[in-house]
N, C-alpha and C positions, 0 to 999 in steps of 0.2 A: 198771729197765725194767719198764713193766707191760704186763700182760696187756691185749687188746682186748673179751676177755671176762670180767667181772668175777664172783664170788663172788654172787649174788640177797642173799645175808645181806647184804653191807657195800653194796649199793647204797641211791644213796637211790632217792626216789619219782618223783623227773624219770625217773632214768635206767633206770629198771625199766618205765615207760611207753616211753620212745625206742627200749627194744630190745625192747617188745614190739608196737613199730610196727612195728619195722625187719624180725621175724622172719614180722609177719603179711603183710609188704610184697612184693607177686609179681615173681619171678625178672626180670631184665632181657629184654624177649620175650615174654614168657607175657603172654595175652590178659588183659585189663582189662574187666572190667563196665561198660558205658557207661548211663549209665540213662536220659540224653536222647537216645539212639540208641536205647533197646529203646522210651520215647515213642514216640517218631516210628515206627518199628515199627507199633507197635500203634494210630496215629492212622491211618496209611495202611489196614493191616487193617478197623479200622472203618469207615473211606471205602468201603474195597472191597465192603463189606457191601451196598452201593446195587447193586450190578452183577448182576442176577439172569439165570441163564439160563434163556431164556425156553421152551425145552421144557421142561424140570425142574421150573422155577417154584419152586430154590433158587439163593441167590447164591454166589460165588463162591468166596469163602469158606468156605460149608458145606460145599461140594462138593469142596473141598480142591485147588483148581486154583492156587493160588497156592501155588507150590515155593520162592522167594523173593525178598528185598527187602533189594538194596543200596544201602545211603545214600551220594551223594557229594554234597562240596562245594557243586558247580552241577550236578550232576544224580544224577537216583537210577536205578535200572534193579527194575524188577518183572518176573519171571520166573515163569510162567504156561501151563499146560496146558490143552486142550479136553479137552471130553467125550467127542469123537470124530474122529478126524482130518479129516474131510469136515465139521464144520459148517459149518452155512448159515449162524451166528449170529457165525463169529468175527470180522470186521471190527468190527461194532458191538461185539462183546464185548471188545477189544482198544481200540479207541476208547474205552469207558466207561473201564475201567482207568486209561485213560492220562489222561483228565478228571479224574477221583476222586482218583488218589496225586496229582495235580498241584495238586488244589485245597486240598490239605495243607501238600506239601512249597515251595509257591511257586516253583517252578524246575522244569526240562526235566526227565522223566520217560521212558524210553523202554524200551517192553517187547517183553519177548522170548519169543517163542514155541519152548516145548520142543518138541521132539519124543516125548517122552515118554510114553505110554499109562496113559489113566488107567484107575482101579481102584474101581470104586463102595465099595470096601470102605477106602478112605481116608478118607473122609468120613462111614465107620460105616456107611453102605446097605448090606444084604442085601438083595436084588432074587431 
């Protein structure tokens, strides 16, 4: 009967490659690195960049208003804070978004409004 783990001395070179896939290989469950998903991430991000708010006269992105970006299949969802709970600006601003991730993602986009309060100091502003 042999062992399922062998000796490093008496292995060859296949099989010292196979188990050091196998031990670099993450656990059954544990998250995976998608790298055309952190793409598509960072194509939307850049989209987003077009959407400036127009008191600030930074976009949207700098301003650290996008909290996050879930990729699905046939749709993506963008998740997204104002500046201040009463703007006058957020229909349009909520409109561009939804324009911009879409003209990336090719498919329904549908974002969602935090409640969340923002922090000029997310985006590095000291005011």
């Amino acid at each position: 009967m042999t062992d399922s783990i062998q000796n490093p001395t008496t292995m060859t070179t296949d099989q010292a490659a196979a188990a050091t896939i196998a031990a670099a290989a993450p656990e059954a469950g544990a998250p995976v690195f998608d790298a055309e998903r952190r793409a598509m991430e960072l194509a939307i991000l850049d989209a987003l960049r077009a959407v400036v708010d127009p008191e600030i006269g930074m976009n949207v992105v700098e301003l650290a208003l996008i909290r996050q970006i879930i990729l699905g299949k046939d749709e993506t969802e963008v998740k997204m804070i104002l500046t201040t709970p009463f703007c006058p600006y957020a229909g349009s601003m909520i409109a561009q978004v939804k324009e911009q991730a879409e003209s990336v993602t090719e498919h329904e986009v549908k974002v969602t409004l935090l409640a969340e309060r923002w922090d000029p100091r997310d985006a590095g502003l000291m005011w």
